[in-house]
N, C-alpha and C positions, 0 to 999 in steps of 0.2 A: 493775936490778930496779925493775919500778912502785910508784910509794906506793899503800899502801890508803887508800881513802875511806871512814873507819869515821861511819857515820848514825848517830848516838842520834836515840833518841826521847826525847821531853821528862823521860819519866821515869828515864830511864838519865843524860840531863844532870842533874839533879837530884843524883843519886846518885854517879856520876863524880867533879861537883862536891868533894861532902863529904868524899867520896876523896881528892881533891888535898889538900883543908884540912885532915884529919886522918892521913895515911896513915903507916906503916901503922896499920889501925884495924879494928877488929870490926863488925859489923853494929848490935849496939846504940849504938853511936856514932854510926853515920849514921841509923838512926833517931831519937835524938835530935836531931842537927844538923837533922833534915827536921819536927823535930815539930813547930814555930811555921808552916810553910809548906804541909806533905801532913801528914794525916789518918793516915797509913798505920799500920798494925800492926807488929812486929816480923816476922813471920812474909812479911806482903809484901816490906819491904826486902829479909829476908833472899833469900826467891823471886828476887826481883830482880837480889841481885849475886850469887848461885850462875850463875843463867842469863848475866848478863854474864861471867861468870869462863868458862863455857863459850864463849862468842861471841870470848874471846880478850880483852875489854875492862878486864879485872883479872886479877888472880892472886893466889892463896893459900898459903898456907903455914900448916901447921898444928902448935899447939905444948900438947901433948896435949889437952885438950877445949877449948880454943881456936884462931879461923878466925880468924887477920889477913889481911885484903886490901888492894893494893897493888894502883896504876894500871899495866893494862899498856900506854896509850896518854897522849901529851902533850897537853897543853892543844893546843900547836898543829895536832895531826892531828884533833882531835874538831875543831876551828875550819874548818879544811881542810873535812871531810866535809861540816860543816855547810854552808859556802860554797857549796860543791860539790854539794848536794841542792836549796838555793833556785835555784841558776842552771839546774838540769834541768829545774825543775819550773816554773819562772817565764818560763825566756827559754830554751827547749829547748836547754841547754847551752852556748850562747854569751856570754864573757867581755863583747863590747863593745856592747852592747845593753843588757845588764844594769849597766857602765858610763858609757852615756849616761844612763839611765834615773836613776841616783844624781845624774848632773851636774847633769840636769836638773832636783832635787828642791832648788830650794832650799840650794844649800852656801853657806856665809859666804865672803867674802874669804880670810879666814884657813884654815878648811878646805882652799877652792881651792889657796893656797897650802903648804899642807904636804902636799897630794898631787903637785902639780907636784914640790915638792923629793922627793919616794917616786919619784916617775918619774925624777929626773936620774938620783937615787944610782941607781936600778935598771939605768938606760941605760950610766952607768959602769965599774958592776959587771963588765955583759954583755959591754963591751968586752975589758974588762981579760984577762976570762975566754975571748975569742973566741967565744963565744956568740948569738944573734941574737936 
């Protein structure tokens, strides 16, 4: 089965966010969590992770007039998506252009170096696993 490529918009990161750091947690929580950063009302938050709960990006559970919500996706798939929408939109889906394009920005030695050692382990790995 393919992984999904879940896209937040900036405002669903936001909210996601606050998710992880409190979860599970009510909407007036994340409203607070967002109130030194967004402006927002209760009433928007709330709009907000109803609609993400729909989209499949949370879940609820309800414990009589109270909505707790829980992430229904990982840090690492909302990273993923995200990755995965700059490289469409930037380098029309291609990995190694958009790779150059980083090399070429400036990395320290030391960066250089801890991505070569990401590529061995990765190279390794592949092996081990008969993978290419």
């Amino acid at each position: 089965m393919a992984k999904k490529n879940y896209e937040l918009t900036e405002g669903e990161w936001a909210i996601i966010t606050a998710v992880w750091d409190n979860e599970p947690c009510a909407a007036p929580t994340v409203q607070e969590e967002l109130a030194s950063r967004k402006k927002w009302t209760y009433s928007t938050v709330k709009t907000m992770m109803d609609r993400m709960a729909t989209k499949g990006l949370l879940r609820t559970e309800r414990i009589r007039n109270l909505i707790l919500y829980r992430s229904a996706i990982t840090r690492r798939q909302a990273q993923s998506g995200e990755i995965m929408r700059a490289v469409k939109r930037a380098f029309d889906g291609a990995l190694t252009p958009m790779m150059q394009f980083m090399l070429d920005n400036n990395l320290t030695h030391e960066q250089l170096d801890e991505l070569e050692t990401l590529i061995k382990k990765k190279r390794v790995e592949s092996a081990a696993s008969g993978t290419k």
